[in-house]
Structure formats: structure tokens, C-alpha cells
N, C-alpha and C positions, 0 to 999 in steps of 0.2 A: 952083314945086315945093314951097314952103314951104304953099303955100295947100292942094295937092293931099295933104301928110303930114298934115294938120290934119284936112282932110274925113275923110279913110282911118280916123283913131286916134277920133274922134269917133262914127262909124260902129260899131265894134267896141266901144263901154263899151255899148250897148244891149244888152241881151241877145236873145238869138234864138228867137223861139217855136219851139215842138217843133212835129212833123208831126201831122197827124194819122192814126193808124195804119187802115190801108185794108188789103184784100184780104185775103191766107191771116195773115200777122202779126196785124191787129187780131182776125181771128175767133179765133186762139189766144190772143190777151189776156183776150178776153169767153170763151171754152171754160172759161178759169181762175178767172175769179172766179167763174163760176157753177159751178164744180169744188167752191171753196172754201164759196161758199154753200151748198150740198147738204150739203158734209160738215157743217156745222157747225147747218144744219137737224135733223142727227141725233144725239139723243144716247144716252149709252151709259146704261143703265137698271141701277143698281148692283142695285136690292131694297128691301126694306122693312129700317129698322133693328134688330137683333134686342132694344131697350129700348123698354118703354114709359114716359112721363114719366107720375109723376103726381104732381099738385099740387092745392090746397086754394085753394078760389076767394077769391078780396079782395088775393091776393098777387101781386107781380110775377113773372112769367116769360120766360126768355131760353129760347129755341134757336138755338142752333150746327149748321148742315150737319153732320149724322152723318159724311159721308164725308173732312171734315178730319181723324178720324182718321188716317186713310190718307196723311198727308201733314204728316208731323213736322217741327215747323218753321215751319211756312206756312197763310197763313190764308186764306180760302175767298175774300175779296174780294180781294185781291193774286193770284189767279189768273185772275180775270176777273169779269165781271158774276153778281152775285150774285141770283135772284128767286124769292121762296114762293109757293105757292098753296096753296089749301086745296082737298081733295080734296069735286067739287063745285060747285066756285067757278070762274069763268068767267075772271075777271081777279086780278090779282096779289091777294094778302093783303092790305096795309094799306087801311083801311075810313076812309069818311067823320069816323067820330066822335072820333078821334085815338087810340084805346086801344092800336090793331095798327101798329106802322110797322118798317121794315127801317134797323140801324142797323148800318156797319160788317161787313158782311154777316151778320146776326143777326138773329134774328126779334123784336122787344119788342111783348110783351102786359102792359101796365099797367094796370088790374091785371086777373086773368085771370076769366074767368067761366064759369059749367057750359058754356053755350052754344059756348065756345072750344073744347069736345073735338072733336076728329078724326084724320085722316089729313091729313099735313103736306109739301107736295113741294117739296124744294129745289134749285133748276139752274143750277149754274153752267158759264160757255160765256166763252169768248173765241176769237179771230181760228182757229183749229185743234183747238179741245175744245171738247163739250163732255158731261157727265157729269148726273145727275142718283139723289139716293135718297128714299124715305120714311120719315117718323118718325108714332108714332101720340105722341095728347097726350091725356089722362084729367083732368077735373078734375071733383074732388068736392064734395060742402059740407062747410063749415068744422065739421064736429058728432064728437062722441066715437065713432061709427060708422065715421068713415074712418079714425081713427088705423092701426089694425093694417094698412093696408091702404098705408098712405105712412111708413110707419118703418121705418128701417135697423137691422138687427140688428148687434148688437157684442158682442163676447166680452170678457171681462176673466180671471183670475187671480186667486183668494184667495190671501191673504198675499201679496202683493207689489203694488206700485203700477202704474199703467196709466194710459191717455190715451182718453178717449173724444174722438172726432171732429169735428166740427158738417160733416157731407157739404154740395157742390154748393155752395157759394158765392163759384166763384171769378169768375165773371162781373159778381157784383155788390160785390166787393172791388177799392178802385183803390191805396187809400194804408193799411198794413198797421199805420203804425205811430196811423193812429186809427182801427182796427178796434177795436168792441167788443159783445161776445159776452155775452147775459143766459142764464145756466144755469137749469135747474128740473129738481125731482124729482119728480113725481108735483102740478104746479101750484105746487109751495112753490119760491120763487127760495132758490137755494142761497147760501151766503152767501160772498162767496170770501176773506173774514178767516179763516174757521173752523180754516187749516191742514188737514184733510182734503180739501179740494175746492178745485183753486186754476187759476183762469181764465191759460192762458198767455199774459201779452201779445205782443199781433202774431203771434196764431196762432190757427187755429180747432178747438183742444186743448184740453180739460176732464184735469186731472192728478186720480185719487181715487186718493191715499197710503193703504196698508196695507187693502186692497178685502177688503168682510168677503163674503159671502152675502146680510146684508140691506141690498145697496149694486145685489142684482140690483132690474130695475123700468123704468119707463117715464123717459127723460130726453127735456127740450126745450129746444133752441138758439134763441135769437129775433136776429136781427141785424138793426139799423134801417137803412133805406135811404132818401134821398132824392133825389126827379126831379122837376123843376119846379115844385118850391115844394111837391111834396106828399110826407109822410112816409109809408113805408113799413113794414109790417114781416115780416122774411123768417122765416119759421117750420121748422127741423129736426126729426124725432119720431125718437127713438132707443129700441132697446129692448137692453137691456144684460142677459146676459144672466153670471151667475159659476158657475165649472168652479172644482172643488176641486183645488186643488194637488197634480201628482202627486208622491208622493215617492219616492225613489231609495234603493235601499241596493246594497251592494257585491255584485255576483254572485259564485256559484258553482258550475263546472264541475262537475257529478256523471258524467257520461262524457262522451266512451267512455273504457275501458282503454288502457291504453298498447300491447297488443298484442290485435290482433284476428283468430283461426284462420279461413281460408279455404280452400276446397278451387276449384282454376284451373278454369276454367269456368263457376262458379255465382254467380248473382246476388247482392250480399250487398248488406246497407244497415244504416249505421254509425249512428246518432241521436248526435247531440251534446247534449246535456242540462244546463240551467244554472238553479238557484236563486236564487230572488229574493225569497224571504220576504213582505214585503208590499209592494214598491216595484215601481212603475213599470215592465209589458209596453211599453209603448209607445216607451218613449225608451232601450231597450238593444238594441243593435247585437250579431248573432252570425251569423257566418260562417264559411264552409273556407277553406283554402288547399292547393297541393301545392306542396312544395319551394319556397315565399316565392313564389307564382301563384298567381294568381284562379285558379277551378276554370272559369270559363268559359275562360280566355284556355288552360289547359293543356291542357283535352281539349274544344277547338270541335267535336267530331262527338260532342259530347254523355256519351260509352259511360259517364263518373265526372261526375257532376251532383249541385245541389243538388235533396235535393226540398222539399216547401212548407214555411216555417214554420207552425209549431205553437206558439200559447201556452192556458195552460189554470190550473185553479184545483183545489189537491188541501187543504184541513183549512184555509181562510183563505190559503195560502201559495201564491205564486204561482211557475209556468217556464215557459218557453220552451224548442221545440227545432226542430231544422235537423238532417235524416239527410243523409248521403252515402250517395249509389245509387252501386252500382256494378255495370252491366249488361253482358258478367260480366267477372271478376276475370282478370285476367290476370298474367305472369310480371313485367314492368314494375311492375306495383303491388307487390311484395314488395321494391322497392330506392326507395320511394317515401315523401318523409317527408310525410306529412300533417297539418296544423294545423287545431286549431278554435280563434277568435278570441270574445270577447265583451266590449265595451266599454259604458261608459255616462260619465257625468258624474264618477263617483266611483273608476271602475276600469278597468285595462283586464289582462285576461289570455289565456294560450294555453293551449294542452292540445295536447302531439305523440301519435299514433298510427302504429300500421306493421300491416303485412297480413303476415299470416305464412301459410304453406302449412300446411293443416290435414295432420295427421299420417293413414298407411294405416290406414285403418279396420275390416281384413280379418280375420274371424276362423275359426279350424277349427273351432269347434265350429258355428259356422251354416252355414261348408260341407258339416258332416257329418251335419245333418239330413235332408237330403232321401236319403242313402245306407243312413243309419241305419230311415226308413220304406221303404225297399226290401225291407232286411234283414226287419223285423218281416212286411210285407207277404209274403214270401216264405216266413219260417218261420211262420207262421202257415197257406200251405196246406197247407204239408208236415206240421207237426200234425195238419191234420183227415184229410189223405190218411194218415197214420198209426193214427189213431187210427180213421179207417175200416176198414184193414186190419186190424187188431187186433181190432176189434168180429168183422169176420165170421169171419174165423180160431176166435176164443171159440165161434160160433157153429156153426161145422163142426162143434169135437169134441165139445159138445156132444151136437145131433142123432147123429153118430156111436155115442156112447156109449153113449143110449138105443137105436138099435138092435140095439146089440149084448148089449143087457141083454134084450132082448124076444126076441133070438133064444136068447139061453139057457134064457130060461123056457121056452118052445117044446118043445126037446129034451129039458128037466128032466119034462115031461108025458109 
């Protein structure tokens, strides 16, 4: 018995092959993976990226699958097999002579050449996806001809201080705190003692304190990079362009009145009208309200609406204005308190109005014109039919007269 629980337990430590699956089971195993392989033979075609890169030949260049956008957080190779090709190209991207190779799922051209332009396809696919987009790639020669053409435009502010940028180098940035950034204005390296110009460290921020007009101009960011033994260097073209300070003064309400005559039914439209001397259209806020309500939220079927702002220029001096329509006036609106609002930096004020019922406009004497040319029309026939009677009347005794004068001669003979 002892011999037979030995054999038995001895027996059981071996593990036991699986079957091999046969008949209707094994064909839906094989149905499945060639289920799985189909799908994943197919991918989803996002489009082309709507950026072109453009870059200056001798210099390093990285792309990133465009469609990691779409996936905050998460990187194209953590989601499955990453692979480029060049639109063209029969087989993957990276080439014999080591310049092109896929690192991290990222495309590295070291360093880039005209030749490198085109149409750039990136597909990443694992076990149930897979997806793919294109990117186009432009590269030009290094000459004063391509600048305008690879430089990032920037805005700055007179009189007040500002950061210009150094764009796109966050791929070739590892360690922040020996990052360093060579500034230039127009080829002359800026000096970053000067106090006017001061290189932020561990940031890719140009600070120019108290920004005149002749601060506007072409700037270049150079940042050294090294990859296998071979230095680098990353080149920015900035064009910085300076906007005059706008300035601000205190506005002022010029209407409307505090009461405004309306007659119930007719269309009326209120202008609200605000002063601003020589400051700043742009940065002063003016609006309605009814009874402390938006005018959208109080009348959503429109009938009391803003119409368009208006701003404009009368003797150097500048206003803005904002009407209230009102398509038409009705009896509600005369117990309605209405506000116009204008704020800015410097000020904020209101102005109330009210709708009042225009007074009866009715007068006797325009009702008594059309009666009064009745009259005239009327004694006016009667004049001539008068004055005809009259005429031939004259005219009888006349005639008459001399008859009777010609009959007396007659008898006097």
C-alpha cells in the first residue's frame, strides 16, 4: 500500500500536456486569431498633420508621431510597436549610413539634409490597434534666404518687460539645470551682464527689461547638443516684433438720459455712449443689463437685444458705443430699470435709464386742416357761381337798357 501512495503522488507532480484542440473548438481558436490578425492588418488612417516642420540642413532633427497628441499622458511607444517610413520608400526609414534611426519611438535624423524632405508615415499597432498619421518635413539651406521662412514670430510690449522664447526644444533638452541658451540680435551675441537682456537659467526664456521699439528685429537662440561624440548645434530664428503700449484713461458715460419717451409699439434703439479721450478701444468693456440681468438671459426671444458695438475716432478723441434695440417697446419695459455698464483697468461705472410712455401727440389744429380745405374748396365754388350770377344779371340790364333807349329814339322820330 505504501509502495502504491508513492507511485500515485509521484505520478501527479508531472504536469499533464494539454490536448490538442481538434474539431469545431480548434477551428474557432484558429477563426480567432486570424479574427485578430485581420483586424490589426488594418489600420485606422488619422490624415496628414496639419504642421509642416521646417528645419535648416547640418542640424539635428527629432519627430514625434503627430498623433500622440491625442493621447495626453502617454507615449507612442508604450502603446505598442512604433515604425516610419518615408512616403516612397519601400522599407522602414532608418537607412544604412546611420544618420536616420527610430529611438524611443521617435524618428532621429542627425544631422538632417535637403535630401531628408518629404512625406513622413508613422504606425503604431499592437495586439488590437492599430492607427497610423503623416507628417510633411521641409528642409532648407542654411543661407539668409530661409530665415523668414523658419522663424517664429513674437510679440512684445513697449514699456514694460517681456520673455522672448527659444521654441521646440524640448526633445533635445534632458537636464534643465545645464541647459544653456546663446542669445543674438541681429548676429551680435547679446551680452547677459548688460541688465537689459538676461538669459533665464534653466529655462528656454530671453527676459528684455523695459522693451523700447528699437528692441523690435530678428533674434537667434543657439543651444549646443551632443550625440556620440559629435557636437551639435540647435539653431531658433525669432522675429520679435513691439506693439506701443496701449493706454487707458477713465471712461465716460455721455448717454443715454436717464429717461427715454417711447410710444408702445414702435421700435426704439437706445445707444449707450462712452468717452475715452485718447485711451484704449480695445481693453474697455461696456454693456446692458435689465434689472441686475444680462439682456441675453432676460429677453432669450431676442424682442430687447444688444446691437453691434461701435467704436470710432472724432478730433483725436476716441468712443465706443452699444444701442439697445428694442423691437417694439412694450408696457413691461416702462417698470423696467435698465443699466449700461463700462469698465476698464482704471474704472468701473453704470448709467440707469427708464422707458417712459411718449405723451398724446394729437392735435386740433392738424385735425382741422383737411376741414378747413373743404371749407375754402367749397366757398370758393360758390364765389364763382356767384360771381357768375352777378356778371349776367349786370349783363341783362344792361342789354335791357339800351333797348329801351333805342325804342324811345324810334318814337321821338
Amino acid at each position: 500500500m505504501l509502495t502504491l501512495c508513492l507511485w500515485m503522488a509521484g505520478v501527479s507532480a508531472f504536469p499533464v500536456q494539454p490536448e490538442a484542440h481538434t474539431g469545431k473548438e480548434g477551428s474557432q481558436r484558429e477563426g480567432l486569431s486570424g479574427a485578430q490578425a485581420s483586424a490589426t492588418g488594418s489600420c485606422q488612417d488619422l490624415g496628414k498633420h496639419f504642421k509642416t516642420i521646417l528645419r535648416v540642413e547640418g542640424e539635428p532633427v527629432i519627430l514625434r508621431c503627430p498623433q500622440e497628441r491625442y493621447w495626453p499622458g502617454t507615449a507612442a511607444s508604450s502603446r505598442g510597436t512604433v515604425t516610419w517610413h518615408r512616403s516612397g520608400s519601400a522599407g522602414p526609414t532608418p537607412r544604412e549610413d546611420g544618420r536616420v534611426w527610430v529611438q524611443d519611438g521617435a524618428l532621429w535624423i542627425l544631422p538632417v539634409q535637403q535630401g531628408d524632405s518629404g512625406t513622413y508615415l508613422c504606425t503604431i499597432r499592437n495586439a488590437s490597434y492599430c492607427d497610423q498619421m503623416t507628417m510633411d518635413l521641409k528642409v532648407l539651406e542654411n543661407t539668409e534666404a530661409s530665415l523668414p521662412a523658419v522663424s517664429y514670430p513674437q510679440v512684445l510690449t513697449a514699456a514694460a518687460s517681456g520673455f522672448l522664447v527659444c521654441p521646440e526644444l524640448s526633445e533635445f533638452i534632458k537636464n534643465k539645470t545645464d541647459m544653456k541658451i546663446q542669445w543674438y540680435k541681429d548676429s551680435v551675441r547679446l551680452d547677459p551682464g548688460s541688465g537689459r537682456f538676461v538669459s533665464v537659467r534653466g529655462t528656454t526664456r530671453l527676459l528684455i527689461q523695459d522693451v523700447s521699439e528699437e528692441d523690435a528685429g530678428r533674434y537667434r537662440c543657439v543651444l549646443a547638443f551632443a550625440h556620440g561624440g559629435t557636437q551639435y548645434n540647435i539653431t531658433r530664428n525669432i522675429q520679435l516684433r513691439v506693439r506701443k503700449k496701449q493706454e487707458e484713461t477713465v471712461p465716460v458715460i455721455l448717454s443715454p438720459h436717464q429717461t427715454i419717451s417711447a410710444s408702445l409699439g414702435s421700435r426704439l434703439t437706445v445707444p449707450c455712449k462712452v468717452f475715452l479721450g485718447g485711451g484704449s478701444q480695445a481693453t474697455t468693456l461696456l454693456w446692458w443689463m435689465a434689472n441686475a440681468t444680462s439682456i441675453e438671459a432676460a429677453y432669450p426671444a431676442g424682442r430687447v437685444r444688444e446691437g453691434p458695438r461701435l467704436e470710432y475716432s472724432e478730433n483725436n478723441e476716441n468712443y465706443i458705443e452699444v444701442p439697445l434695440i428694442f423691437d417694439p417697446v412694450i408696457r413691461e419695459d416702462l417698470t423696467t430699470d435698465f443699466q449700461c455698464f463700462v469698465h476698464n483697468r482704471l474704472s468701473f461705472q453704470m448709467l440707469h435709464t427708464t422707458v417712459k410712455e411718449a405723451a398724446a401727440t394729437f392735435s386740433w389744429g392738424i385735425a382741422l386742416v383737411p376741414l378747413l380745405l373743404v371749407f375754402l374748396v367749397l366757398g370758393g365754388i360758390w364765389m364763382r357761381r356767384w360771381h357768375r350770377h352777378r356778371t349776367g344779371r349786370a349783363y341783362g340790364l344792361t342789354t335791357l337798357k339800351i333797348g329801351h333807349q333805342s325804342a324811345h329814339s324810334c318814337s321821338s322820330e
